[in-house]
C-alpha angles and dihedrals in degrees: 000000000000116000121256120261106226114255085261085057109051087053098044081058092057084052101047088044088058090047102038097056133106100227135025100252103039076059090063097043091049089046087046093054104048090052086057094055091046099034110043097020092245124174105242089240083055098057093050097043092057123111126221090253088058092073099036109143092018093231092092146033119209086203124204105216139165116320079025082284120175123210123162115235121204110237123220118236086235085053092047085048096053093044093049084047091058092042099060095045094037101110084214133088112183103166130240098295090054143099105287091201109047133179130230089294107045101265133121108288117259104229087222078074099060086031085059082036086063095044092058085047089050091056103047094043087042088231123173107259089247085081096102134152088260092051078061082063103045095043089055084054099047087044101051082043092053089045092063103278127164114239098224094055084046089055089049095050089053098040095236110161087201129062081215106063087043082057094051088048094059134069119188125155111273082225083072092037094049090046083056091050097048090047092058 
């Protein structure tokens, strides 16, 4: 399981992705994706699987996951913005049945693409290389977790069908998890 970023640096990479990139708009769909994985706890498989009509309305996710799975992820209103952002500079319409996260061509995104996209994060935040896109993921997951939530809602927001993979997902200071424990 990859570590998780600190909330600082998850938002220094959606920054990075946006500056690192090679056009403008490769910038905001970087920028896009990576806000999905932080901010809505997507696989990266998940993200670039997603149709345009997946999104419609930027206030929820119907999400594909593992087993073709579907599960529905709140979407915060920062990741709608970004998405919207992306969208209107995106040079490509492809309609709602379409790709939502496109390359160069118009195509879906390979997610070599956003995997090469991290590296070069990685570079310019000096960040450890275990700062993937997964790592994304799994620090939306410890955070959430940190904040006060409940470990069940954080299982259904990943998609997870077991209570243990959700708990090797998450990181929180036993100091948090022991005062739970005394409480209770």
């Amino acid at each position: 399981v990859p570590k998780p970023m600190s909330v600082e640096e998850a938002f220094e990479t959606l920054d990075a992705a946006e500056d690192i990139a090679r056009e403008p708009w490769h910038g905001k769909r970087d920028r896009a994706l990576f806000a999905l994985l932080y901010g809505c706890g997507l696989r990266i498989g998940e993200a670039i699987s997603l149709n345009r009509r997946d999104v419609a309305g930027l206030e929820r996710i119907v999400v594909t996951g593992k087993g073709n799975k579907q599960r529905v992820v709140p979407m915060l209103k920062m990741v709608g913005r970004e998405l919207e952002n992306y969208l209107a500079a995106c040079p490509y319409d492809t309609g709602p049945d379409g790709p939502l996260f496109v390359g160069a061509r118009g195509n879906r995104l390979n997610p070599a693409l956003a995997q090469r996209t991290m590296r070069g994060v990685r570079a310019v935040l000096g960040l450890t290389e275990t700062a993937t896109p997964h790592a994304l993921r799994h620090s939306f997951a410890t955070h959430l977790l940190s904040g006060g939530g409940d470990l069940r809602t954080i299982q259904e927001l990943l998609g997870h069908a077991s209570l243990g993979t959700t708990q090797r997902y998450t990181e929180v200071d036993q100091a948090r998890l022991l005062d739970g424990v005394v409480r209770d």
